[in-house]
N, C-alpha and C positions, 0 to 999 in steps of 0.2 A: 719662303713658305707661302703655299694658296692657300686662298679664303677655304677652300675645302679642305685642305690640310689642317688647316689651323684650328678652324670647326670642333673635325673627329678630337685633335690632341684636347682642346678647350672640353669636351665632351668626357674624353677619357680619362682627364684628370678629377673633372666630378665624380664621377662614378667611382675613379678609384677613393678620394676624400672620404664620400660617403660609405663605401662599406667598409672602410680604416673604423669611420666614427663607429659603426655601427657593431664591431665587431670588438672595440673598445671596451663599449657600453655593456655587452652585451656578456664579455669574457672578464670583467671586473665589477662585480654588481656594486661593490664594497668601497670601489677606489670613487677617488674624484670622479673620475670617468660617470658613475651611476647619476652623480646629481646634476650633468646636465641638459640642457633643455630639447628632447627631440622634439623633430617634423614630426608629421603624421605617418609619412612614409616609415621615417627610422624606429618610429613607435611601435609598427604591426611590425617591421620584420624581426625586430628585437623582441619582440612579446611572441612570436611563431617560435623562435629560439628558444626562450623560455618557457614556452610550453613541450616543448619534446626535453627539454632539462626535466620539467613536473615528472611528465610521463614515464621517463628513463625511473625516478628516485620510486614511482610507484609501485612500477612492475616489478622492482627490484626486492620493495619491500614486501609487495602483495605475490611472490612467485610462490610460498608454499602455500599460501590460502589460494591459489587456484590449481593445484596440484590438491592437497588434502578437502578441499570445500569446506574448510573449518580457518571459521575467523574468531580470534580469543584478543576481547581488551580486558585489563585486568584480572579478576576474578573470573568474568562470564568468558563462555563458547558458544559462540550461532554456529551452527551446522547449517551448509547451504546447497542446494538442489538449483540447476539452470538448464536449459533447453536451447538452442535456435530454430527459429523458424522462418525459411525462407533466403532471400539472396539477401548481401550487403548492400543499401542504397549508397549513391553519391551523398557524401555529408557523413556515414555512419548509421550505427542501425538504433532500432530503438530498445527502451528498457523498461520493461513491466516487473514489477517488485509486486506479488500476490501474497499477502498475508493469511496463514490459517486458520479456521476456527480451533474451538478446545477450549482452555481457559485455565479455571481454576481446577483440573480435573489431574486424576493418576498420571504419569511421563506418557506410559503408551498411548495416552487417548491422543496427547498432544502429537505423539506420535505420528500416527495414523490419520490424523487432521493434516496434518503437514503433508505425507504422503499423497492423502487425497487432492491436496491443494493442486500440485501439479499435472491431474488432469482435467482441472476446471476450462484453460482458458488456455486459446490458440491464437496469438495476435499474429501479424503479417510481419516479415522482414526485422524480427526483433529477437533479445535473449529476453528469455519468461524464467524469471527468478526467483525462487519461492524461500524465504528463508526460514529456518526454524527456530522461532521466537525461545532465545536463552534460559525465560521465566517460567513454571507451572503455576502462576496465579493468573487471578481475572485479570488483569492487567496485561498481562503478558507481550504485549508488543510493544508497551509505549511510556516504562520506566524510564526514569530520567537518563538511566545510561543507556536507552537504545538510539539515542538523535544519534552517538557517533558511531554504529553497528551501518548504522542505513548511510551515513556520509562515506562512509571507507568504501561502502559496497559498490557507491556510484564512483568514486571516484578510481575502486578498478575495473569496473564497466569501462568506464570512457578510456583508460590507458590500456588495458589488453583482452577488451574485447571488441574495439572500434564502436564504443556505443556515442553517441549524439548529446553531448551534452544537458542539449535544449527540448529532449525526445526520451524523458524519465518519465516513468505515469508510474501511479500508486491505485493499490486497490487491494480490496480483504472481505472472506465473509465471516459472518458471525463475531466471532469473537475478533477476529481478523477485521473486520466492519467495525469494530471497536476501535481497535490501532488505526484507522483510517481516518474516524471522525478528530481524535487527536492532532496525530502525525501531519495533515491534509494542512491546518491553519498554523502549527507552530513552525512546520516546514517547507513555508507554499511557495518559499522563493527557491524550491528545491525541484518541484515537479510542474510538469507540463499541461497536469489536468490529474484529475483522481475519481476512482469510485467507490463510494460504500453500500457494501451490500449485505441489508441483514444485522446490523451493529447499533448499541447503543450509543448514542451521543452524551449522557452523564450531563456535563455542565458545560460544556468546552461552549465557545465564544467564535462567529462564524464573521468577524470582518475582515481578517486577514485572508480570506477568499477572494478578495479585490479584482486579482488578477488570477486564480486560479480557476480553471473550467471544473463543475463539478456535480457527478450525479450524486442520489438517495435512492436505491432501492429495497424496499420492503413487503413482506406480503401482508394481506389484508388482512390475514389473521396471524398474524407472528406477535401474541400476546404477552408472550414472556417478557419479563420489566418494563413493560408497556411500549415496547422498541413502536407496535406500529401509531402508537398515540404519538411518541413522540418525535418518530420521524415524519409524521402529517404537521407537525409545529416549525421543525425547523425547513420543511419545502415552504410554509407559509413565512420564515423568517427569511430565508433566500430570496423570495419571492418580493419582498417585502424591501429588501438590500438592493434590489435589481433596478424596479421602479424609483427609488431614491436614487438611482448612479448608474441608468441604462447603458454607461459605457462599460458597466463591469459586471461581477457576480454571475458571470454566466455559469448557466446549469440547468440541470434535468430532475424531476422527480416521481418517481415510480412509484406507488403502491399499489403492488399487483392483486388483483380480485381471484379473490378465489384461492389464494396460494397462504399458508404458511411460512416456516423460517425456511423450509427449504423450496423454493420458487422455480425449480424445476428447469433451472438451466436459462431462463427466460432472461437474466440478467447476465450473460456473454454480449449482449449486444452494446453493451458499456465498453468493451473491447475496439470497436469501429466508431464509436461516439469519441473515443479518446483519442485517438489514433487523428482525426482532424484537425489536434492542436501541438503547440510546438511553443514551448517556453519561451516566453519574452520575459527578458532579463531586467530590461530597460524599462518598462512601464513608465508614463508621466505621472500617472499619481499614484499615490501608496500610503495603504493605510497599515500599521504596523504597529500591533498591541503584545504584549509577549506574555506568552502563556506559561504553561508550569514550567518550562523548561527554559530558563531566560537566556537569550541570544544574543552576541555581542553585534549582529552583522545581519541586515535586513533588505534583499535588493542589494540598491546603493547608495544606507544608510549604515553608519554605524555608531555605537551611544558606549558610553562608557559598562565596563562589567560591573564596576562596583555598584553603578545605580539600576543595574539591570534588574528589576523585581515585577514577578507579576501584576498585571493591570495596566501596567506603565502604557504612554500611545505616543506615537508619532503620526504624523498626517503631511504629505506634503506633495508636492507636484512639481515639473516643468514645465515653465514658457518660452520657446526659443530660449534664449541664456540667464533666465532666470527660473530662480530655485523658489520656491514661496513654502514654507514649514508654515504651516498652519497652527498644528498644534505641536508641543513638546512638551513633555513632561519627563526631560533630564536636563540638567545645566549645560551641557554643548554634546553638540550631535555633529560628525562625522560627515559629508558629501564626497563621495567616489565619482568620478565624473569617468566620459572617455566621450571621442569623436561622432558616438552616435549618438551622445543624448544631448550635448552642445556643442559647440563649434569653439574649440580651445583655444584658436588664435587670435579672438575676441575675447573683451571682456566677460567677464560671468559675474554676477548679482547675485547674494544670500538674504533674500527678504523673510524675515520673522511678522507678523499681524501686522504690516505695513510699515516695520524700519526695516533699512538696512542692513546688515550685518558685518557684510563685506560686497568690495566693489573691486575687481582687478582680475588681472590675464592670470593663468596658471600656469604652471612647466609642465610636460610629459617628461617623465623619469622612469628609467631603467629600474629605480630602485621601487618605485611603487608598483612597478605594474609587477616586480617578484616578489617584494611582501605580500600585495593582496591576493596572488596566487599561492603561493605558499599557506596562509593562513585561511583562506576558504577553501580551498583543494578542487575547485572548479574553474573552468578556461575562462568561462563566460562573464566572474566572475571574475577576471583582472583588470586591473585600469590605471593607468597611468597618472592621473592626479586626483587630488584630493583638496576639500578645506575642510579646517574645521572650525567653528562656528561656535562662541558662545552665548547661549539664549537669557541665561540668566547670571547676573554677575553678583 
């Protein structure tokens, strides 16, 4: 046998090894097979595999909510309305989710608020989503059971209508500007950027905006519950977040002169202001307070459900392979890691206010990169290892 010969068969026998390993891994998530330790290589194609499995279980389950436009968990039924507009980009298209006004008013007002929704706003190469909020109270878009109305929604976006996972934007007016100021901090590791327009903000808490791009617009005379007083407090409290942490809190803030609640169209241009950004999943630092609706899973943190209670914070960053939790206010938190936020085949460092917590290599496993998929129903959101960490003993 020549050294060329010998080469290709040395060559061909790798190749074949590794998509044996691969296919192993990837065809037994449960057996031995899951808990061993992939390359980086055997980790993407195993996790591409695993995301067209997601996709498959989605479409399957989400086929007559895109045939009827009606999504029913539990009790409730969102009726939902969608448009495309424009070609498919390379990557996927994008997802504009436009919330109505109405509120606490008769069905039909709400009605008819919905309907109007979907001729507000024409984004580029994207489906414009409008959905009709379940509830007739003031509240109406942002009870504690609509967080899984709007997950489901994205997550059949992304499986059959080729939307972009990282290319979700949020936005609503009036009462819809309500659901936005909410929805925008409890759910920001969800969207790409958001705008409110015309909405009360109430009480809600704007540091989970970290990483979230985000306007305010209001008219200068939109008196009612003092929306425009109090949307001039929170551009000053954005504003205010920005210069404390210039690397985040980006955003915009409008109060248009001259205009009341309805602003005359003037705020479409939040449509092309949003359209500039594109979810980073990964962020090095992350500020994560949980709101009325407590979340087991933030980025790529996650904290126990039981101690999950409003107010709760976590704070933390990377440094090349070090993790640094700043602050924590649960007894052990959750690190999700993957290839792009450290370098796995090195050690990684879990530093709490200057100890350590842990020191060592991790394994890529088949079986984490399909729980964390399965249990947040986002791609972007898989990852192949994990620690977890306890901060107080």
């Amino acid at each position: 046998m020549n050294l060329h010969t010998w080469l290709l068969h040395v060559e061909y026998r790798r190749i074949l090894r590794a998509v044996c390993v691969i296919l192993f891994v990837c065809s037994a998530p449960y057996s031995i097979y899951a808990q061993k330790k992939l390359s980086v290589s055997e980790a993407i194609v195993c996790g591409e595999r695993i995301v067209e499995e997601w996709k498959d279980s989605v479409r399957r389950a989400m086929s007559d909510v895109m045939e009827s436009k009606r999504l029913t968990i539990g009790e409730n039924t969102m009726l939902l309305d969608w448009k495309f507009f424009g070609e498919k980009p390379v990557g996927g298209r994008a997802l504009f989710i436009s919330l109505h006004g109405g509120g606490g008013v008769e069905p039909e007002v709400n009605d008819q608020q919905w309907r109007n929704q979907m001729r507000l706003y024409s984004p580029k190469d994207a489906v414009y989503l409008c959905p009709r909020a379940p509830f007739n109270t003031w509240d109406l878009h942002f009870h504690t059971e609509s967080d899984d109305f709007y997950r489901q929604i994205v997550a059949m976006a992304v499986s059959c209508m080729d939307v972009d996972p990282d290319k979700v934007y949020l936005m609503g007016y009036s009462a819809g500007g309500d659901g936005v100021w909410r929805l925008a901090p409890r759910l920001a590791d969800m969207w790409a950027a958001a705008s409110m327009m015309a909405g009360h903000p109430g009480d809600v808490r704007l540091e989970n905006l970290l990483n979230l791009p985000y306007m305010i617009w209001c008219g200068e005379y939109d008196s009612a519950y003092n929306r425009n007083r109090l949307c001039r407090e929170r551009i000053e409290q954005m504003d205010s977040l920005h210069r404390d942490d210039p690397s985040g809190y980006i955003f915009e803030g409008h109060i248009i002169d001259g205009k009341g609640h309805w602003m005359d169209r003037v705020d479409t241009a939040a449509v092309e202001w949003m359209e500039q950004y594109k979810r980073n999943p990964y962020p090095r630092k992350i500020v994560w307070r949980q709101e009325a609706v407590a979340k087991p899973y933030f980025y790529w943190l996650s904290a126990p459900v039981s101690e999950s209670e409003k107010g709760r914070e976590v704070r933390a960053s990377i440094d090349g392979n070090n993790i640094m939790i700043n602050k924590c206010d649960y007894s052990e938190i959750t690190i999700l890691l993957n290839d792009k936020m450290v370098d796995l085949d090195k050690r990684v460092k879990v530093i709490y206010q200057g100890k350590t917590l842990f020191r060592g290599r991790l394994k890529r496993k088949a079986s984490i990169l399909r729980s964390t998929l399965f249990d947040r129903n986002d791609p972007s959101y898989m990852f192949p290892a994990q620690v977890k960490v306890k901060v107080r003993r």
